[in-house]
VOBA-1610 file (N, C-alpha, C; in pm, whole numbers, padded with zeros to 5 digits, always signed):
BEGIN
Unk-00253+01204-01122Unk-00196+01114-01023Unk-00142+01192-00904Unk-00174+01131-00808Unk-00131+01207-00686Unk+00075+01145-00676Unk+00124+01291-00612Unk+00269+01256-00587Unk+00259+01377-00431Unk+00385+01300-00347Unk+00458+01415-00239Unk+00536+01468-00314Unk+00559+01571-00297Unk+00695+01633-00286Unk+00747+01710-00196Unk+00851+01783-00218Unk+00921+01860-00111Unk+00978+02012-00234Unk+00954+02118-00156Unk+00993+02233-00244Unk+01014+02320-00093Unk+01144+02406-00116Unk+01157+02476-00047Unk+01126+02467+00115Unk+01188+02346+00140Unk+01194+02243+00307Unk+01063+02244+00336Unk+00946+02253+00239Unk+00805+02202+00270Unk+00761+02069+00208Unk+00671+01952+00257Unk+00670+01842+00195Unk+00489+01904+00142Unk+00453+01868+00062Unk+00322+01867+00014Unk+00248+01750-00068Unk+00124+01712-00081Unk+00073+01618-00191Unk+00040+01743-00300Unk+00080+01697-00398Unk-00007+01733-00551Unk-00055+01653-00670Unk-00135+01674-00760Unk-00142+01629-00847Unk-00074+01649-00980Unk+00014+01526-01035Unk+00051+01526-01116Unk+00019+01591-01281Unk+00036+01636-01365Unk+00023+01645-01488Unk+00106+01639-01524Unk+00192+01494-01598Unk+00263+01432-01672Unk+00309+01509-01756Unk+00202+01520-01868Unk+00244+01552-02014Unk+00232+01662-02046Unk+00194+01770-01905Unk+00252+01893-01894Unk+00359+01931-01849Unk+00446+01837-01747Unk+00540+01837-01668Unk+00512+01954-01553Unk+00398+01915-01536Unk+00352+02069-01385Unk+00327+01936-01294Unk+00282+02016-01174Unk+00238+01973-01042Unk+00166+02064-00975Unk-00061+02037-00962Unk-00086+02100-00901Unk-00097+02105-00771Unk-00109+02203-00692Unk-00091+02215-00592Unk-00218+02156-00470Unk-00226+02068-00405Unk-00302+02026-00309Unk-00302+02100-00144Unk-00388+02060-00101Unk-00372+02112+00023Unk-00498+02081+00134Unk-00471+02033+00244Unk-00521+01910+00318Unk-00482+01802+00312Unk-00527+01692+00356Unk-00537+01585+00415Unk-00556+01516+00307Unk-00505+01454+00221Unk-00588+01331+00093Unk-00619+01234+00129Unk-00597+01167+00282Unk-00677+01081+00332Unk-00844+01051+00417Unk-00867+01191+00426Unk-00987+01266+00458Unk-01112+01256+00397Unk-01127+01192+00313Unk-01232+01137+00210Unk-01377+01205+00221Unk-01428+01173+00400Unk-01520+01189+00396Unk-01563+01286+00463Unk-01469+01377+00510Unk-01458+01510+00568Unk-01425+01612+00533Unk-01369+01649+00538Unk-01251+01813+00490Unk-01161+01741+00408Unk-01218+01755+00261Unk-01175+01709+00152Unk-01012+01776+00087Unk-00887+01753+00034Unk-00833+01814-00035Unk-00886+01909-00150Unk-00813+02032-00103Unk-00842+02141-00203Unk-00728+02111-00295Unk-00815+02189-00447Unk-00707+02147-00537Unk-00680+02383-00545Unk-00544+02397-00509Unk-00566+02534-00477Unk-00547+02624-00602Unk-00578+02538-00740Unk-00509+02621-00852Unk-00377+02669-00853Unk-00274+02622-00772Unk-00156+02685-00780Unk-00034+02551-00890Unk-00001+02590-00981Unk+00090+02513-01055Unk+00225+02501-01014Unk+00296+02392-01052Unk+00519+02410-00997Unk+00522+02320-01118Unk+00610+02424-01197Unk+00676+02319-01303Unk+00752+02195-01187Unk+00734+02061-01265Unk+00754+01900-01240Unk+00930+01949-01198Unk+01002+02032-01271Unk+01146+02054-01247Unk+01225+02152-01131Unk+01094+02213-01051Unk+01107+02260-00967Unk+01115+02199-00831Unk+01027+02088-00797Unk+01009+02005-00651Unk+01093+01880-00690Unk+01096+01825-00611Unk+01158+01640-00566Unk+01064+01608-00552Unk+01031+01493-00608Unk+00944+01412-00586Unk+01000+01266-00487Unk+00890+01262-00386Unk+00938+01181-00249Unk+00853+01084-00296Unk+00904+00972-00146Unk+00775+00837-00193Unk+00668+00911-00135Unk+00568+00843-00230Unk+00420+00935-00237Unk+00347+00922-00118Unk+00385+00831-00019Unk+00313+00824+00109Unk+00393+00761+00186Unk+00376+00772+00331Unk+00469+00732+00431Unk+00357+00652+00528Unk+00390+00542+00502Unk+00344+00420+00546Unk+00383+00398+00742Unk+00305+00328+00738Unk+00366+00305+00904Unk+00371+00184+00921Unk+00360+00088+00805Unk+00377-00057+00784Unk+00414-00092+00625Unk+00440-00175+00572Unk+00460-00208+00480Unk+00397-00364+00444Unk+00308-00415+00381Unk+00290-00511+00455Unk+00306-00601+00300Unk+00413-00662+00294Unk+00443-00766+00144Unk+00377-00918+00140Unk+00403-00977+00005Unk+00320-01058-00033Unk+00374-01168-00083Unk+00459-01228-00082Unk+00533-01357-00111Unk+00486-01468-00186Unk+00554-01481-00317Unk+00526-01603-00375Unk+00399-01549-00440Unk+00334-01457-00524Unk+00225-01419-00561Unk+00164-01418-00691Unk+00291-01497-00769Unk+00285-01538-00925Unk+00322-01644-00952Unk+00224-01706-01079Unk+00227-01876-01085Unk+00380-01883-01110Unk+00480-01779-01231Unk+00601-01821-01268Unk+00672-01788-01174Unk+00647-01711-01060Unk+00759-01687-00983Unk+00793-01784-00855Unk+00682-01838-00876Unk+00697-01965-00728Unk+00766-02099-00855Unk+00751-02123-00949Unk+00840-02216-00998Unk+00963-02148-01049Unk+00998-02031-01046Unk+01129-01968-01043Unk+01209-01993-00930Unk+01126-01968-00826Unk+01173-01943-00684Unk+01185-02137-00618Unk+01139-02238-00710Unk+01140-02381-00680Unk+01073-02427-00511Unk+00922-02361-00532Unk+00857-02353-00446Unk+00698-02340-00445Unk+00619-02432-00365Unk+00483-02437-00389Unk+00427-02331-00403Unk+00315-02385-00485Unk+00197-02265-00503Unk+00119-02249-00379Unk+00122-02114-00315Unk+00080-02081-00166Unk-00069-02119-00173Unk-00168-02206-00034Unk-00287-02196-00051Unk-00360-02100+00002Unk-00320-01995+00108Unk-00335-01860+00106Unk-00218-01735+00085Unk-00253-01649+00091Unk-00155-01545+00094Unk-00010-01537+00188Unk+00052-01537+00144Unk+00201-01571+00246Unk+00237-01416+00276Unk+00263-01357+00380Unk+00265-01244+00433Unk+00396-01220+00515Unk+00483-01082+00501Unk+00553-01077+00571Unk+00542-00901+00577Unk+00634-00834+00677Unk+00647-00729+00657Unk+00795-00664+00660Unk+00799-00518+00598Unk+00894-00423+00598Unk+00899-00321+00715Unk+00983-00255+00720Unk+00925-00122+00846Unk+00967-00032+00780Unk+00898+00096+00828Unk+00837+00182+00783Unk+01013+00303+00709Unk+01084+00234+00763Unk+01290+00289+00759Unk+01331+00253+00603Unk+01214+00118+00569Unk+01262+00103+00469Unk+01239+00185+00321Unk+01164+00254+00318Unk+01061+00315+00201Unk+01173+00451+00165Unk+01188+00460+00046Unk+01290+00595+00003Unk+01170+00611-00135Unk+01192+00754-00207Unk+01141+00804-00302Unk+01193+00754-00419Unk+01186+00816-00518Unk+01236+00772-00666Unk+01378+00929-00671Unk+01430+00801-00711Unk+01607+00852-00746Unk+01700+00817-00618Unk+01627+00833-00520Unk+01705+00794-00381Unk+01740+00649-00375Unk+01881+00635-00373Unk+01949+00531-00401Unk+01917+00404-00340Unk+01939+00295-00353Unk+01886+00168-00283Unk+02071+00181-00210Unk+02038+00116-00045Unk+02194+00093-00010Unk+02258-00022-00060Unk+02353-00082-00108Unk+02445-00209-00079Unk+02488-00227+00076Unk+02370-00335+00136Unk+02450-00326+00280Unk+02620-00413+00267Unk+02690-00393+00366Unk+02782-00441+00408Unk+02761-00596+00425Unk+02694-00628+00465Unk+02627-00746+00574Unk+02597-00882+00466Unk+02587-00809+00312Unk+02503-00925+00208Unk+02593-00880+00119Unk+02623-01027+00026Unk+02686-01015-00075Unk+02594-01059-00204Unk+02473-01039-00167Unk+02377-01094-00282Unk+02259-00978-00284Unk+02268-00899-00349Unk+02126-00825-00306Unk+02027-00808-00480Unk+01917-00867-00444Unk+01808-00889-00531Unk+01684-00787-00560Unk+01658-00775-00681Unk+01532-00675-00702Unk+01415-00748-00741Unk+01284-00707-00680Unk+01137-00774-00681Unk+01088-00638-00730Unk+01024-00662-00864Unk+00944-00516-00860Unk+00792-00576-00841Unk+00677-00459-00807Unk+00587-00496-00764Unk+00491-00408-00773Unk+00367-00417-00789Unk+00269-00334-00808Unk+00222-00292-00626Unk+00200-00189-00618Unk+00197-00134-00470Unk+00055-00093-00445Unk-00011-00144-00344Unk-00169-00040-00296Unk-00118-00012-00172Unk-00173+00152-00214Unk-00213+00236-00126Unk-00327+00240-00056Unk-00336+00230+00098Unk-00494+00219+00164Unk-00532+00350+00198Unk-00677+00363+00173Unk-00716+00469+00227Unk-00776+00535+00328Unk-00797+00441+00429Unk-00893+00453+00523Unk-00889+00329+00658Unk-00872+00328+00769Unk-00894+00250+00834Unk-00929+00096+00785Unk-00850-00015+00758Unk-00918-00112+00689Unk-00913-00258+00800Unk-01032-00275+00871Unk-01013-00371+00949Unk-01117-00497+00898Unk-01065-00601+00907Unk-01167-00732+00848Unk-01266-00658+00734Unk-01199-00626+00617Unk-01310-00583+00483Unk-01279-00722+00455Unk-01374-00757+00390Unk-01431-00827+00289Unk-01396-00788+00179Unk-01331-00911+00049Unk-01271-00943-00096Unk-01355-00816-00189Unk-01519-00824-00192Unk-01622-00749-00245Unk-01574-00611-00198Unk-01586-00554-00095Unk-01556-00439-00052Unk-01422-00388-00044Unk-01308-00426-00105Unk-01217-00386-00118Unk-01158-00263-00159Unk-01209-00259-00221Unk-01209-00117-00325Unk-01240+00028-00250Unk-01324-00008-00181Unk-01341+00163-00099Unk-01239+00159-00050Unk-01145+00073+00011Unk-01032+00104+00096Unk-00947+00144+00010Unk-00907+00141-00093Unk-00783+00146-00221Unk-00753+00324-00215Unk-00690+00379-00208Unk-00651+00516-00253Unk-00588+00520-00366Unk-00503+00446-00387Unk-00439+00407-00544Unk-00341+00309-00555Unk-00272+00306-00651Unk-00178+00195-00679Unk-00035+00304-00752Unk+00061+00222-00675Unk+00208+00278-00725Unk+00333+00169-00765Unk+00374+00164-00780Unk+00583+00145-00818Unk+00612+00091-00666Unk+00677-00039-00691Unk+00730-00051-00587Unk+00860-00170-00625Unk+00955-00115-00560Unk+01088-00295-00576Unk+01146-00275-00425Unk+01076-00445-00406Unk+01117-00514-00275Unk+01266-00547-00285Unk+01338-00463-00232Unk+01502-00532-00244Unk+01531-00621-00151Unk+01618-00716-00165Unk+01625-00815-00025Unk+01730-00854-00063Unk+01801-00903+00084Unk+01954-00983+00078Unk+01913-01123+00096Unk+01950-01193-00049Unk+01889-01298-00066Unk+01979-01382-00010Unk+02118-01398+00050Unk+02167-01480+00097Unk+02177-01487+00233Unk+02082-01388+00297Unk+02071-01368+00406Unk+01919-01438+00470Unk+01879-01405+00342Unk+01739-01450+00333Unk+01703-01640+00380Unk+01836-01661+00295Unk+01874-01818+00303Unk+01888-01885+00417Unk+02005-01803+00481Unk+02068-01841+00600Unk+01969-01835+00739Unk+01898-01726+00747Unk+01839-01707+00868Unk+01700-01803+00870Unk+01663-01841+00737Unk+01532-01898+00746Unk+01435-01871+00766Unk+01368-01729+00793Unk+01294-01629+00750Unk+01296-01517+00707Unk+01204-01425+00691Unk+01238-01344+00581Unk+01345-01170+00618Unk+01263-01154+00777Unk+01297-01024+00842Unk+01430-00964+00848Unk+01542-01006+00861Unk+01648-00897+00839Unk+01654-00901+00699Unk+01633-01011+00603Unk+01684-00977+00445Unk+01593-00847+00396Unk+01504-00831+00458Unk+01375-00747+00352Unk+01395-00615+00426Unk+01450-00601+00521Unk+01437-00491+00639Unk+01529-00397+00636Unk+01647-00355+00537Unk+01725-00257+00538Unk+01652-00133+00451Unk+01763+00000+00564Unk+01669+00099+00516Unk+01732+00106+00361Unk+01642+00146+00293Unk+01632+00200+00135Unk+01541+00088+00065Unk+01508-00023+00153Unk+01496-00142+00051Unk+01353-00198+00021Unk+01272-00064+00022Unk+01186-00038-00023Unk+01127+00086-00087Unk+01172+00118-00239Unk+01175+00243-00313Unk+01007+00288-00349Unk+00921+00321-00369Unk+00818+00352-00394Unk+00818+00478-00470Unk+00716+00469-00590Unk+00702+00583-00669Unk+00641+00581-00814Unk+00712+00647-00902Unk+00673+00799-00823Unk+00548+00914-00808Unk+00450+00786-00855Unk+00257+00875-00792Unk+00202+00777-00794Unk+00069+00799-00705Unk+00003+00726-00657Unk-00106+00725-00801Unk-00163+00600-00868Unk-00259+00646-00991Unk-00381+00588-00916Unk-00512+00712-00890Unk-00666+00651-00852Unk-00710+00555-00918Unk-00664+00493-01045Unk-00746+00482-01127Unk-00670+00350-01155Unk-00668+00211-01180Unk-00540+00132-01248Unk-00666-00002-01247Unk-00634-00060-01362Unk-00650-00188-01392Unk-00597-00321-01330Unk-00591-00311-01172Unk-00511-00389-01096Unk-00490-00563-01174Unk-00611-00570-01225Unk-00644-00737-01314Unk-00583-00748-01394Unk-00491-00684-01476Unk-00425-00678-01631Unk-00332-00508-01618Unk-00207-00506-01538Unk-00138-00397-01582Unk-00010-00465-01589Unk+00060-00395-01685Unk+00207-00511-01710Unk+00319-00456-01649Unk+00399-00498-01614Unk+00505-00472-01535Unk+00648-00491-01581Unk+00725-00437-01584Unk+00855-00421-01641Unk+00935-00324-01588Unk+01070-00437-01544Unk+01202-00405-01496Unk+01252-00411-01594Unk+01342-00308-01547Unk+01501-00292-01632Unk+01659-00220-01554Unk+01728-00322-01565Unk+01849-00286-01495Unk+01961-00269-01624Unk+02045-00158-01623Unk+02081-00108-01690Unk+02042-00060-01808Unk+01955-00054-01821Unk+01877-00046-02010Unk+01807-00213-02052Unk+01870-00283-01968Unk+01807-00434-02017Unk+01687-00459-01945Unk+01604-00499-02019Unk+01488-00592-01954Unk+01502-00707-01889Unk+01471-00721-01756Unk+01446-00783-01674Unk+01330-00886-01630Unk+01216-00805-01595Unk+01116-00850-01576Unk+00988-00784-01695Unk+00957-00856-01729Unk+00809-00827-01856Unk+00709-00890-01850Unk+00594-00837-01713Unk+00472-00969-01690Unk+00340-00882-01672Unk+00265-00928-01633Unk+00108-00876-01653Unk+00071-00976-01475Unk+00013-00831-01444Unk-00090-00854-01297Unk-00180-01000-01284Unk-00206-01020-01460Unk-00340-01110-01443Unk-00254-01243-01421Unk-00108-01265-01397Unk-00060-01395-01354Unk-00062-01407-01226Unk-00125-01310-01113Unk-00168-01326-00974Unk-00219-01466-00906Unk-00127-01497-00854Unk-00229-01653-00776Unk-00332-01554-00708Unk-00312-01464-00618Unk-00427-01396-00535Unk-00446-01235-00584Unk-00582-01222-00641Unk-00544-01094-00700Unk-00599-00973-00537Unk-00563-00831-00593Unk-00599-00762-00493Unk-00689-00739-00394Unk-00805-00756-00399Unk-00943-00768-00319Unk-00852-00910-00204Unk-00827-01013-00263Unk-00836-01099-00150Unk-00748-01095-00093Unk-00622-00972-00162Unk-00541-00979-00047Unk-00542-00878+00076Unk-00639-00781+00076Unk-00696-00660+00173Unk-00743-00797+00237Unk-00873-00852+00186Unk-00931-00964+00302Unk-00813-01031+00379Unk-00761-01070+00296Unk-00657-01137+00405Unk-00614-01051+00494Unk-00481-00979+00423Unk-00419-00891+00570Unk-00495-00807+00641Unk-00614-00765+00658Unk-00716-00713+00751Unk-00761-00763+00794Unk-00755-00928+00797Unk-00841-00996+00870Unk-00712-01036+00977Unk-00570-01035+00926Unk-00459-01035+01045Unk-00436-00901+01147Unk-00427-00759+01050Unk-00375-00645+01142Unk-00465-00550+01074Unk-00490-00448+01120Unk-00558-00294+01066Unk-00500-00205+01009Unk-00524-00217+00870Unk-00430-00130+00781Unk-00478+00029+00791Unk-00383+00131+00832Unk-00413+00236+00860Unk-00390+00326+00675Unk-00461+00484+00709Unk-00451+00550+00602Unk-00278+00529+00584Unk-00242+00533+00451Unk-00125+00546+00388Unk-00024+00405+00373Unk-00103+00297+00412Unk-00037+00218+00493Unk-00008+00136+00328Unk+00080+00052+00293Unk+00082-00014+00137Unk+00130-00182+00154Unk+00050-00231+00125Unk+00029-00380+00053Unk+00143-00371-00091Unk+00248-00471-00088Unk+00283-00520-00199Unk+00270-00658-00261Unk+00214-00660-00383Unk+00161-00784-00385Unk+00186-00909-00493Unk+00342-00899-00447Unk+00438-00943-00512Unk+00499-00957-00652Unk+00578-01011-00699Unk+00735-01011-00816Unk+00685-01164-00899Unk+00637-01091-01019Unk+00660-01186-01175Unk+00839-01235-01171Unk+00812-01352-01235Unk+00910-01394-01281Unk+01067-01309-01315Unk+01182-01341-01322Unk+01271-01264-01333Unk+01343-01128-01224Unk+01357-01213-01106Unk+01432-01148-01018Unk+01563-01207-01055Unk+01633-01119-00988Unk+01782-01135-01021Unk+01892-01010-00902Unk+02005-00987-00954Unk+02089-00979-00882Unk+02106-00828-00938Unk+02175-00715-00805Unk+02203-00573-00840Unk+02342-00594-00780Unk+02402-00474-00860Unk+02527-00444-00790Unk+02602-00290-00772Unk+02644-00251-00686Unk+02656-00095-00680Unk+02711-00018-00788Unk+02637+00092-00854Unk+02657+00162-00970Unk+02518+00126-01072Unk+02451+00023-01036Unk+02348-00038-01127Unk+02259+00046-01122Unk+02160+00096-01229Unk+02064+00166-01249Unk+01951+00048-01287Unk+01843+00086-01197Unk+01690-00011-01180Unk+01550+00133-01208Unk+01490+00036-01297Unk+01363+00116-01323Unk+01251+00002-01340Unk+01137+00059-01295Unk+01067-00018-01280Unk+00912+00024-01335Unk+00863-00031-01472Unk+00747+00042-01503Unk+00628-00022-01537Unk+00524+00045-01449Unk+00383-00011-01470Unk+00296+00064-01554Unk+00189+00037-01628Unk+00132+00073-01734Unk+00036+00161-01653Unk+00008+00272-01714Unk-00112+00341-01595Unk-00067+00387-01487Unk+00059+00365-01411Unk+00148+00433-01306Unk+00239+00543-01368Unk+00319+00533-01415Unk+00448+00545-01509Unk+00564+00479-01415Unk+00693+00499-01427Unk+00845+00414-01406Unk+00909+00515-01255Unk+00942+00419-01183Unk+01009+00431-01077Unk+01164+00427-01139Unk+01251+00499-01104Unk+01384+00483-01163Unk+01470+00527-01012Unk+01601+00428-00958Unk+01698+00439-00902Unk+01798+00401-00927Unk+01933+00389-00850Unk+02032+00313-00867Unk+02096+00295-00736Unk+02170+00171-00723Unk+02252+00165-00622Unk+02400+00196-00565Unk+02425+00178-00446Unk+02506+00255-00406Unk+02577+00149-00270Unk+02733+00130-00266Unk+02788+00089-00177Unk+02771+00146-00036Unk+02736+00084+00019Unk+02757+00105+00215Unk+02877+00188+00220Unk+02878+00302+00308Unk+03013+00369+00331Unk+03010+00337+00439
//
C-alpha cells in the first residue's frame, strides 16, 4: 500500500509493508503512470521511524451526501435520484493521529467515516465503464462536520469546511473491493458504525461519471463517497478510528480550539 511520510523534514511516498512494519522507499512521481514511472529504490525505514501523513494532498475534496440506503433514513431524508455533491478545501485534510479541531463556533461536532478514492490522472467526463483507469487507490476517510451549523445555515459549506475536518489515512490500497468492503467506526473502544460498501445507493464508477461530468478531477484529487448508518456525536479528548477491510484503520482524537 502506498503511504506519505515525512522523515527527517523530507516528505516522501513509500510502500507500505504492514506485517513487516517497514516502509519501502519510493521515488518519483506516483502519479506518472505513463511516463517516468516510480522507482521502488530498495531502500527500507522501519514503520517506527517516519510519520505517516495523509497519503495525498488533494487540491479538492470532492464528498458525497446521502450515499447509503440506512443513512438517508437515519438522516430522515429522501433517497437521492442522482449523486448529491458537495465539497471540502484542500485546509481541511490532516494525516492519521493529527487531531480533529473542536471549533469554537459549533457545539455539535459529528463523525462520517467513509471509504475515500484516490484519482489518478486527469479525469474529465469518464464514463461509469471506464472508471477504473482513473482510480489510484482507495483510503480511510471521516468527514467531520458541525452539524448544528450544518442546520442553521442551510447548506452544507462552513459545517464541512474546518481545517482538520477531513482526516485521511493511513495508505492508499491499489487493490480494494470497492462493491463489498466493510466499514467500521469506533469511538472510544465502542463500535459505532459496522456496514459494508455494497449498501451504496451509487456505487463508485458512477460516481467519477458524475463528478467529472461537473469539474476535472486532477491527480491526487479524492472523492468521498459517503457514511453508513451510525453517525453520531464527538467530544474533545475522544479517540475515533476508523477501519476498512483491505485498507487497514485510520486512528485520531480530538482536541478543544485554543
Amino acid at each position: 500500500m502506498i503511504v506519505r511520510y515525512e522523515r527527517n523534514g523530507k516528505v516522501k511516498h513509500g510502500w507500505m509493508v504492514e506485517e513487516e512494519q517497514k516502509v519501502r522507499v519510493i521515488e518519483g512521481d506516483i502519479y506518472k503512470v505513463q511516463s517516468a514511472k516510480p522507482i521502488m529504490t530498495g531502500l527500507e525505514l522501519p514503520l517506527s521511524e517516519v510519520t505517516l501523513l495523509a497519503p495525498c494532498t488533494p487540491s479538492k475534496v470532492v464528498c458525497i451526501g446521502v450515499n447509503y440506503f440506512d443513512h438517508a433514513e437515519e438522516m430522515g431524508m429522501e433517497t437521492p435520484e442522482e449523486p448529491l455533491m458537495f465539497l471540502k478545501p484542500s485546509t481541511t485534510v490532516v494525516g492519521p493521529g493529527e487531531p480533529i479541531i473542536y471549533p469554537r463556533l459549533t457545539n455539535q461536532l459529528h463523525y462520517e467515516a467513509e471509504l475515500a478514492v484516490v484519482i489518478k490522472k486527469r479525469a474529465h467526463r469518464v464514463k461509469a465503464e471506464e472508471a477504473e483507469d482513473f482510480i489510484l487507490g482507495y483510503t480511510c476517510a471521516i468527514d467531520v462536520t458541525a452539524r448544528d451549523l450544518q442546520h442553521k445555515d442551510g447548506q452544507w459549506t462552513r459545517s464541512k469546511s474546518f481545517d482538520t475536518f477531513c482526516p485521511l489515512g493511513p495508505a492508499i490500497a491499489a487493490k480494494l473491493d470497492h462493491r463489498d468492503a466493510r466499514i467500521v467506526t469506533r469511538v472510544n473502544g465502542e463500535v459505532r458504525q459496522d456496514a459494508s460498501t455494497r449498501q451504496m445507493i451509487f456505487p463508485v464508477p458512477r460516481l467519477i461519471e458524475a463528478v467529472s461530468a461537473v469539474m476535472t478531477l486532477l491527480p491526487g484529487d479524492v472523492i468521498l463517497t459517503g457514511t453508513p448508518v451510525g453517525v453520531g456525536e464527538l467530544h474533545p479528548g475522544d479517540e475515533i478510528s476508523v477501519t476498512i477491510e483491505g485498507i487497514g484503520t485510520l486512528a485520531t482524537h480530538v482536541i478543544a480550539e485554543s
